[in-house]
Residue, then its C-alpha position, 0 to 999 in steps of 0.5 A: x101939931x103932931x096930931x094934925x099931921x096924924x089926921x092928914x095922914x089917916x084921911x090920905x092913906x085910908x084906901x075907902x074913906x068914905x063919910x059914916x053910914x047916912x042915918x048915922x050922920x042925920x041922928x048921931x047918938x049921945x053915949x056916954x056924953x059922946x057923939x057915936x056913929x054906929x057900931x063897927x069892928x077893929x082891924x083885930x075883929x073886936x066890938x067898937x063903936x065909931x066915934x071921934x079920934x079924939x074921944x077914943x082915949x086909947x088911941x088918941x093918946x097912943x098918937x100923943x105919946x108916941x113920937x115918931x108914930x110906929x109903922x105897925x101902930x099906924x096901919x092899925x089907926x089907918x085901918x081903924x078909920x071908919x069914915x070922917x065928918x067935916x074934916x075930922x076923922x072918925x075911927x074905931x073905938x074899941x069897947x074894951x081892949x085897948x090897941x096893942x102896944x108896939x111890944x105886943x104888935x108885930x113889925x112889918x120889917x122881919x120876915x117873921x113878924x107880919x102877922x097883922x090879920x088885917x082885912x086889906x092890908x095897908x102895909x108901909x112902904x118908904x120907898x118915897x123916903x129911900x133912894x134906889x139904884x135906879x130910875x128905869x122903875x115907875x115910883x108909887x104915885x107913878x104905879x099900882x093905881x086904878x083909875x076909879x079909886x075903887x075898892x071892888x066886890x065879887x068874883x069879876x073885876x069892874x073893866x078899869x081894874x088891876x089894869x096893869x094884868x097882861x095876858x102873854x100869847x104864843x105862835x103855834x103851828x100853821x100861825x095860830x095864836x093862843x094865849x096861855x100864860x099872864x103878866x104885869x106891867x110894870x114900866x113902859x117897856x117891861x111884863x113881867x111873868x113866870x120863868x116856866x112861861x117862857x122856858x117851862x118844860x111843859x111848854x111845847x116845842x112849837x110854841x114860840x113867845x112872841x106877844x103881850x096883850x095889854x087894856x084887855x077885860x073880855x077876850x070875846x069882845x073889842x072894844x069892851x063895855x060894861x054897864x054899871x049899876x046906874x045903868x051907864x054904859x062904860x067902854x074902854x079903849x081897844x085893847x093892844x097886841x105888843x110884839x116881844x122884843x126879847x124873853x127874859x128868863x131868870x139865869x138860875x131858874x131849872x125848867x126840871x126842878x120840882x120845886x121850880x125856885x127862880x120862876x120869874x122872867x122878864x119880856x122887853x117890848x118891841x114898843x114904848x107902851x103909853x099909859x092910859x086909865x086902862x093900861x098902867x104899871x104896877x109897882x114893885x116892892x123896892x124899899x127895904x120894907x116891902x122887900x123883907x116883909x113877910x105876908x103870912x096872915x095877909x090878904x092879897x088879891x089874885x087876877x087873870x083869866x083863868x081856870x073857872x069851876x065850869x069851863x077852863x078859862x074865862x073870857x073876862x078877867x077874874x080876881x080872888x082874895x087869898x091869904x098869906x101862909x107861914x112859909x114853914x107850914x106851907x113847906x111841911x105840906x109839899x114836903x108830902x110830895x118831896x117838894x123843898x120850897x126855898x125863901x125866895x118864895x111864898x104861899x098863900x090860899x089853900x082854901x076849897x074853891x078859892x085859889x090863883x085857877x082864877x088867875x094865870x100862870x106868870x100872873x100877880x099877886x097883889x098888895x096894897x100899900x101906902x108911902x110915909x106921906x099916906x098914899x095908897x098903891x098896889x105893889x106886886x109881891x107874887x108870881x102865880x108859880x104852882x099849886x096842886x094839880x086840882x087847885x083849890x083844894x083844902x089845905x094846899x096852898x098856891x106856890x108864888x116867886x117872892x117878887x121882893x127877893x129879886x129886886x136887884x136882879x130886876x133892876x139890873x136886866x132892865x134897859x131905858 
């Protein structure tokens, strides 16, 4: 029984299951007198070979044993899958080293021990399973999801994606409308950005918040087309220009600190926002879980429509892969600069050339979790806050408001 549970699971939750390479599954080898699919990596980057869960004495009898199964132990069996055949789940077999005990593999739910290492990390959220203090915010199952079900490569996302991404836009003089800063979705009602996006000392004094832009993919066109590698053409709806009912900055926040702590901000829209395929919310990290993980070690996405290496902005939205860093290492770093980063915030990049340039100010950091019942969504764990001035630089990563630390306050400002 608790291995049926166990396959049901790990078909649901695993974000690209997909079956095993097609020669593998014309002309499976026989090794050992098991069926084989192929070689594959473990989450930890060892040698393995895809086989049969059941097969795999290491793992199989981990799920077994162990009742109920550990969080840690079942993001590494979920990010072992590498693929199924005829309902049966297949999973990356370590050729030598067997899977770490719960001893020795760190747990996710203290700030200091979430170094998994994994390449997209499924981190568990029980929020399905713990009653929060309020319904004004979308469930997983509600949010953080993409219509396609796909997991995209490059530097340019597909038109459907992270379709939760705002860009924020400001009245100048004589009426012109600029957009300057990003935001995200995350009810019918609510973007939420960056503190400095709505009362930032660098903002200038003729600048008046006053629009939130949602559905959006190429600024230089409306609708926007893309054409897949099929050759078929793909159009999304016309993009929406909402009014902003009401800015939101975070009381405690200091436009003149230099370590800009408390940089998060809400924006109330003048209308009921519908969802479609192109404009959804994304989840926030509302279980106890999420809201105390650390993410060192972790990759995440950023998106927007940010700096590029040839021009200051692009025109179509953009997204990066950056890991987590230790917040102590991170503090060491802009201590140079007598810059104090608090534990309401985090770091992540510090990579040359990669970095949140290629999203907004106010924009997401994004993870990808999955609820006790194995369903895959993104959630928001950052805020693009601030980096060095030339971003992208080697050994400097990007600063980032821990959205987890302001929950609460969250739940509190937001209306019905």
């Amino acid at each position: 029984m608790l291995t049926q549970v166990f396959l049901s699971v790990l078909l649901l939750s695993a974000f690209t299951s997909s079956l095993p390479p097609a020669q593998f599954r014309r002309n499976p080898n026989i090794r050992a007198g098991r069926l084989t699919y192929g070689p594959c990596k473990t989450p930890n980057g060892k040698p393995g070979t895809c086989i049969l869960l059941q097969q795999c004495k290491k793992l199989y009898s981990l799920v077994m044993t162990q009742q109920p199964l550990h969080d840690v132990n079942r993001i590494y069996l979920t990010q072992s899958q590498c693929g199924y055949l005829y309902g049966k789940v297949l999973i990356c077999c370590p050729n030598q080293n067997p899977i770490p005990s719960t001893t020795a593999m760190p747990s996710l739910t203290k700030p200091t021990q979430s170094r998994l290492g994994l390449k997209k990390s499924i981190l568990i959220d029980k929020t399905s399973m713990e009653k929060t203090k309020t319904k004004k915010l979308p469930r997983s199952g509600q949010c953080g999801q993409m219509s396609s079900g796909r997991i995209y490569g490059g530097n340019v996302t597909e038109i459907d994606e992270f379709p939760w991404l705002a860009l924020i836009g400001y009245k100048k003089r004589f009426g012109q409308l600029g957009y300057h800063c990003g935001g995200s979705l995350i009810n019918s009602r609510y973007v939420i950005t960056a503190s400095h996006c709505v009362n930032g000392r660098a903002l200038p004094i003729d600048w008046k918040i006053s629009t939130v832009r949602l559905g959006e993919w190429d600024t230089n066109t409306n609708p926007d087309c893309q054409v897949d590698a099929r050759g078929v053409k793909n159009c999304a709806p016309t993009h929406i220009d909402v009014p902003i009912e009401k800015a939101i900055p975070h009381p405690k926040f200091d436009p003149r600190s230099t370590n800009q702590v408390n940089d998060i901000a809400l924006l109330r829209l003048k209308q009921t926002i519908t969802f479609t395929d192109f404009i959804q919310p994304i989840c926030l990290p509302l279980s106890t879980n999420l809201r105390n993980a650390a993410f060192d070690d972790i990759i995440m996405d950023v998106a927007g429509w940010g700096k590029t290496e040839a021009k200051s902005r692009s025109n179509v939205k953009l997204k990066a892969e950056v890991t987590g860093v230790l917040l102590e290492s991170c503090r060491k770093v802009y201590q140079q600069q007598n810059i104090v980063l608090e534990s309401s915030q985090l770091c992540a990049g510090g990579k040359s050339g990669v970095d949140s340039c290629r999203g907004d100010s106010g924009g997401p950091l994004i993870g990808l979790g999955t609820t006790g019942r194995g369903n895959s969504h993104y959630f928001l764990i950052g805020i693009v806050s601030f980096g060095p001035a030339s971003c992208g630089t080697d050994g400097w990563p990007g600063v980032y408001t821990r959205v987890g630390h302001f929950v609460e306050w969250i739940q509190a400002v937001t209306e019905t």
